[in-house]
C-alpha positions as CSV (number, residue, x, y, z in Angstrom):
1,X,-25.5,-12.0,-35.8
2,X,-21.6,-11.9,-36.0
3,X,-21.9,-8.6,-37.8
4,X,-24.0,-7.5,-35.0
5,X,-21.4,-8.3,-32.5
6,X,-18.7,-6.5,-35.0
7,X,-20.5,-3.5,-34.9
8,X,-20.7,-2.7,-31.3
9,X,-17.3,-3.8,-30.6
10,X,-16.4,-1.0,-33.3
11,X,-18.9,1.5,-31.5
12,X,-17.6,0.5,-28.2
13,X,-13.7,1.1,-29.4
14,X,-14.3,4.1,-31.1
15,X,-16.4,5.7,-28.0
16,X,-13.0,4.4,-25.9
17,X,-10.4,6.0,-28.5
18,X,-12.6,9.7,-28.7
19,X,-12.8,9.4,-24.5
20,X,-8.7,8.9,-24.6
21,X,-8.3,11.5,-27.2
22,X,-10.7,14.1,-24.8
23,X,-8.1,13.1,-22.1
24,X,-5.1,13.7,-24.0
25,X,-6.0,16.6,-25.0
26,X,-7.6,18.1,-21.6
27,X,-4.8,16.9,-19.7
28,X,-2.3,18.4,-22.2
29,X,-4.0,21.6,-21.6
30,X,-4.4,21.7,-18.1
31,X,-0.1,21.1,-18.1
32,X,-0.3,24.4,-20.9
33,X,-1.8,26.4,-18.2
34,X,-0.1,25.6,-15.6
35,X,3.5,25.7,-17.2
36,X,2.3,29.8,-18.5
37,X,1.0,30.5,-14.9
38,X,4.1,29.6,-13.8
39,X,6.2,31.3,-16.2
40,X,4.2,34.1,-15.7
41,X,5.2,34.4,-12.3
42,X,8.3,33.8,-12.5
43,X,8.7,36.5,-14.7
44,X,6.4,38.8,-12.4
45,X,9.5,37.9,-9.5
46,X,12.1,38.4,-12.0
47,X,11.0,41.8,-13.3
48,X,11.7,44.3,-10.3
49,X,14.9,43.2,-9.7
50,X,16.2,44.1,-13.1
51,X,14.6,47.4,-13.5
């Protein structure tokens, strides 16, 4: 029984780490994109000026 309970407390932890990890990872992304959209327009501004 106790290896029962073991066994879905691992399933249950490792469903919880991938969920974090998914997260993470999105959320990481998401910051990616907007830090090049942003660049990119601030480079789009900056151009015309200098040529």
């Amino acid at each position: 029984m106790q290896e029962l309970i073991l066994e879905s407390a691992n399933i249950h932890a490792n469903t919880f780490y991938s969920t974090v990890a998914i997260v993470v990872i999105g959320s990481m992304v998401l910051v990616a994109g907007v830090r090049a959209k942003l660049l990119f327009v601030l480079v789009a501004a900056a151009l015309p000026k200098h040529l």
